[in-house]
N, C-alpha and C positions, 0 to 999 in steps of 0.2 A: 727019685720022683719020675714019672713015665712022662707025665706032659708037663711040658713049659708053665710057672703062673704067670706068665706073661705076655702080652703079643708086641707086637712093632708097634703099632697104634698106639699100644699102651707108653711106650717106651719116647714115643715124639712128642708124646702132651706131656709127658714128667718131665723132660730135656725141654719144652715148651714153656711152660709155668715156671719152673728155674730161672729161663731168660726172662720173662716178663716181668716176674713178681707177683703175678696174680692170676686166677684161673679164668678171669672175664678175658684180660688181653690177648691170653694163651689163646683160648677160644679166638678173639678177631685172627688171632695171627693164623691159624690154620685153618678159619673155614667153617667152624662147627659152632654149635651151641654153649654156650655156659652150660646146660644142666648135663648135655652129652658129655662134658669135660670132668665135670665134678662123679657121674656116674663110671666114669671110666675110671677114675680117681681109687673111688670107696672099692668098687671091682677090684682093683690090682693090690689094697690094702687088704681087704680080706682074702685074698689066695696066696698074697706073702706071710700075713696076720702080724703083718707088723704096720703102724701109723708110717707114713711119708712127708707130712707134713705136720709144723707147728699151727694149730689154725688161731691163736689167741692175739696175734697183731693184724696189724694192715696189711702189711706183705706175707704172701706167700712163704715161708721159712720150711729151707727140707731138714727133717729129722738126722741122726746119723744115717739110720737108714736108707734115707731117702740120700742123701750124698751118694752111698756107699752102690746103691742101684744106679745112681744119674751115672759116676766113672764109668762101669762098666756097660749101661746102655749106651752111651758115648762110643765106645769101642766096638758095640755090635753095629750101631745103625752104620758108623765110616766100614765095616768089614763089609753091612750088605748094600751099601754105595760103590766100594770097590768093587765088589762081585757083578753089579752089574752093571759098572763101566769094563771091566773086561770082556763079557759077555757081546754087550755095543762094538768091541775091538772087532768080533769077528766079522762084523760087515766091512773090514781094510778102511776107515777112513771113509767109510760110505754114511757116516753118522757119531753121534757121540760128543762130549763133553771136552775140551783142553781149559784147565785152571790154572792160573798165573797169578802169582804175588808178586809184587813190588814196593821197593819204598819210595816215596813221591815221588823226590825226581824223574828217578828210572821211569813208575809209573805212568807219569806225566809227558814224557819227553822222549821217552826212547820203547816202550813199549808198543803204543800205537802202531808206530811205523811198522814195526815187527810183525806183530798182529794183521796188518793190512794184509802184507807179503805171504804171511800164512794163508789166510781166508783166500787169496787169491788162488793158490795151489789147492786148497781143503775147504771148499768152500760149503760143503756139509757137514762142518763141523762145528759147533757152538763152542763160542771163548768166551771165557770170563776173566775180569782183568782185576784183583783183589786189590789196592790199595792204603796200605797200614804200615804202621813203624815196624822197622829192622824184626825188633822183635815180636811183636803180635805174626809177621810173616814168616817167620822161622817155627815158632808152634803150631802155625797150620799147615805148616812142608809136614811137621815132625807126624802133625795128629792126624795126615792123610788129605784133611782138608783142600789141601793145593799141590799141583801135579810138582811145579818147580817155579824157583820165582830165583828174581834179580834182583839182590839188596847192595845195599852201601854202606851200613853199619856193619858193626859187631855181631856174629852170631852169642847169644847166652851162654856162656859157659856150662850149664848144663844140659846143653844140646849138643855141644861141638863133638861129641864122640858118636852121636846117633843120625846126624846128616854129613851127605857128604857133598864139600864146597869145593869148588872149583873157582880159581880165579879167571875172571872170565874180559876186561876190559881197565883201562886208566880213567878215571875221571878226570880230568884239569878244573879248577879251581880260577877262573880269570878276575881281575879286577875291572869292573866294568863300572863309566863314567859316560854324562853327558857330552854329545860330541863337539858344544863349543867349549865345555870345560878350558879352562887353559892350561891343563897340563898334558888334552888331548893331542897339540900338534909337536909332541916329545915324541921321544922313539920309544925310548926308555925313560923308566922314573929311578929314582933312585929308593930305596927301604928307606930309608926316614923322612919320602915325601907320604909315605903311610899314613904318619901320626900326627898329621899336618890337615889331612882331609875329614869330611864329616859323613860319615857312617850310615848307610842304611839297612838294618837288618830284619832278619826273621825275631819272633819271640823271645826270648832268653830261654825259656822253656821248654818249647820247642826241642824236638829229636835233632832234625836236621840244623840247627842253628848249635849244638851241641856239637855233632859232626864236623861240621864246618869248623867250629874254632878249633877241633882236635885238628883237623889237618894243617889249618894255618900255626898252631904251635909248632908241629912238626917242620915245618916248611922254614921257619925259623924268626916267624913272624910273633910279636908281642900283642897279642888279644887286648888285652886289658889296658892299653897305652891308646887301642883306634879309639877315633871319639865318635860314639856312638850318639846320632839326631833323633832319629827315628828309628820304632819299630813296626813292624805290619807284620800282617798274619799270613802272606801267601810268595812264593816267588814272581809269580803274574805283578802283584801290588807292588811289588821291587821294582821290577823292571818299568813299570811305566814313574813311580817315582825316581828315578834313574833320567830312564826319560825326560821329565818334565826339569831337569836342573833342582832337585830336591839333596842330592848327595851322589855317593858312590854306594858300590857294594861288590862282595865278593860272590858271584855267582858259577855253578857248572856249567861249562863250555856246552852241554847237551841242551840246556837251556836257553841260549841266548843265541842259538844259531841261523833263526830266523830276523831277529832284531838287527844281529850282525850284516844278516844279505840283504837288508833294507836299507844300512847305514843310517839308523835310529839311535844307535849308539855306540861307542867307541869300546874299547878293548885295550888296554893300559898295558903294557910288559914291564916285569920289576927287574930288577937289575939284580942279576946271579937269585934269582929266587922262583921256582914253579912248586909250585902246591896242587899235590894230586893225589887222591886216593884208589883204592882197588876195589872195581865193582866185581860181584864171586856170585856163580850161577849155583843155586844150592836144590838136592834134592833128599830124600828120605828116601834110603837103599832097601829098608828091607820094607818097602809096600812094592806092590803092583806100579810098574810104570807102562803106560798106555800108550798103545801106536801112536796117537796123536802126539803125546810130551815126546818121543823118539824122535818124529818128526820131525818138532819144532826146534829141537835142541841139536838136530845134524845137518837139517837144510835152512836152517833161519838164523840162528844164531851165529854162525864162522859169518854171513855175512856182515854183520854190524861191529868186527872185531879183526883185527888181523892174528890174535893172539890163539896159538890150539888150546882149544879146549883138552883137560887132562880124561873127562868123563867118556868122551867121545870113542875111546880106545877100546873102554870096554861093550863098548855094543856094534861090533863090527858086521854083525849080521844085517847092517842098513838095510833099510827099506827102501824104493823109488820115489821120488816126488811124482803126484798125479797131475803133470804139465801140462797134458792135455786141460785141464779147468783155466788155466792163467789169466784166459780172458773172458772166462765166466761171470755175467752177473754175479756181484756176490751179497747174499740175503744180510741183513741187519739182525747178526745173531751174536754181537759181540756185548756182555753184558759190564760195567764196569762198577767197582763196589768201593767209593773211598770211604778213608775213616778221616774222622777229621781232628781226628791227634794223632795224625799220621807226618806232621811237618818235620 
């Protein structure tokens, strides 16, 4: 066939209506009309001449066909999103997009700071900061979506041969109590003043509350013995019930670092027992990787880590950092995206 039956256009309202459910929303979410959405619609059915959509329910429902377009429109639109972030490359960092995934934590607590240090050096450069569990941020390293990101779970096992992970940091795992507690003016506790204390956690559902009891099993701690008081839905909500003499909890040291230099609350050591996991800087080798994630990943990253990075070797063709910006104004272009079953 000599011409495309397709356009872009047409390709971001089928990828659109898919996400929404409906052709009204589709329309709010881009901008355009309902009858301009539906006529773009019947268009790209008739030059396929095949239906896209079930129209006999409430929702939106796509046909096989219409799946079998959405995959592969998926693939063109991230192909002509890469193309013209490398295009943006050629002005050196004078412009352009850097995407970063994270899982909460990281997210939350070690991200920003990172990000600052960036924008201060690149400070024409727009960051977006994805926040989602382990795995929704390993599918969008894989599908191009995100330049590189910094998780703390598990990559998928069906990913593990198509990105490639670098171990990049230790997490620690502290027990942290209120600081009149009375077990706060010990040095050390002992492992079976554990199962003695009353428990504040994340969700049971929850990612990272999954997480967490994997490394405390490891660590050689018995889960299922803590007595568990309360649960909440955020690590902030921990620490101020913490705080307030509600229980304990086991929280990441990257979290509590500022509570810690207020002396808001205390910091327990176990006796012969540290609980720690391995944060792994991950990227998707065979896309496009951008001056900007070069960047961030040779001048940003060794700082928040004493450990080399294994990735770093092969891009020995560094770049400069633009130091002259360091003490540039820096614009409000950092954009940040949480999910909120991302715990």
């Amino acid at each position: 066939m000599s011409d495309l039956p397709f356009t872009l256009d047409q390709l971001r309202i089928l990828k659109a209506i898919a996400a929404e459910g409906s052709f009204k929303r589709a329309a709010d979410s881009l901008y355009v009309s309902q009858p301009a959405v539906s006529l773009q619609v019947q268009n790209l059915e008739r030059q396929l001449d095949v239906p896209l959509f079930d129209r006999g329910g409430r929702r939106a429902q796509l046909t096989e066909a219409g799946h079998l377009l959405l995959k592969y429109g998926d693939r063109i639109l991230s192909l002509c999103q890469e193309t013209c972030r490398a295009i943006e490359d050629l002005q050196n960092l004078q412009g352009g997009t850097l995407i970063i995934g994270a899982s909460q934590t990281t997210g939350t607590y070690m991200l920003p700071r990172m990000i600052g240090q960036f924008r201060q050096r690149y400070p024409e450069v727009a960051v977006q900061l994805h926040v989602h569990s382990t795995r929704r941020t390993a599918w969008s390293v894989a599908n191009g979506q995100i330049d590189l990101a910094i998780i703390g779970g598990e990559i998928p096992p069906e990913l593990q041969d198509s990105l490639e992970v670098a171990p990049y940091a230790e997490d620690e795992l502290a027990l942290i109590m209120p600081v009149f507690h009375p077990l706060a003016s010990s040095e050390m506790i002992a492992r079976s003043d554990l199962y003695k204390l009353k428990f504040i956690t994340l969700d049971s559902q929850s990612t990272i509350r999954k997480v967490i009891d994997q490394v405390l099993t490891r660590g050689g701690i018995e889960t299922r013995r803590l007595r568990v008081e309360m649960e909440l839905n955020s690590i902030e909500a921990i620490k101020n019930a913490v705080q307030s003499g509600l229980g304990v909890a086991f929280a990441s040291t990257s979290s509590i670092e500022k509570e810690l230099q207020m002396g808001v609350i205390h910091r327990a050591r176990i006796e012969s027992v540290e609980v720690k996991r391995t944060l792994s800087v991950i990227f998707n080798p065979n896309r496009y990787r951008s001056k900007a994630a070069e960047a961030f990943t040779k001048e940003i990253l060794p700082q928040f880590t004493n450990r080399e990075l294994a990735f770093t070797k092969a891009n020995a063709d560094g770049r400069a950092a633009a130091s002259k910006n360091a003490s540039a104004k820096v614009p409000a272009k950092v954009n940040a995206v949480v999910d909120a079953d991302s715990h």
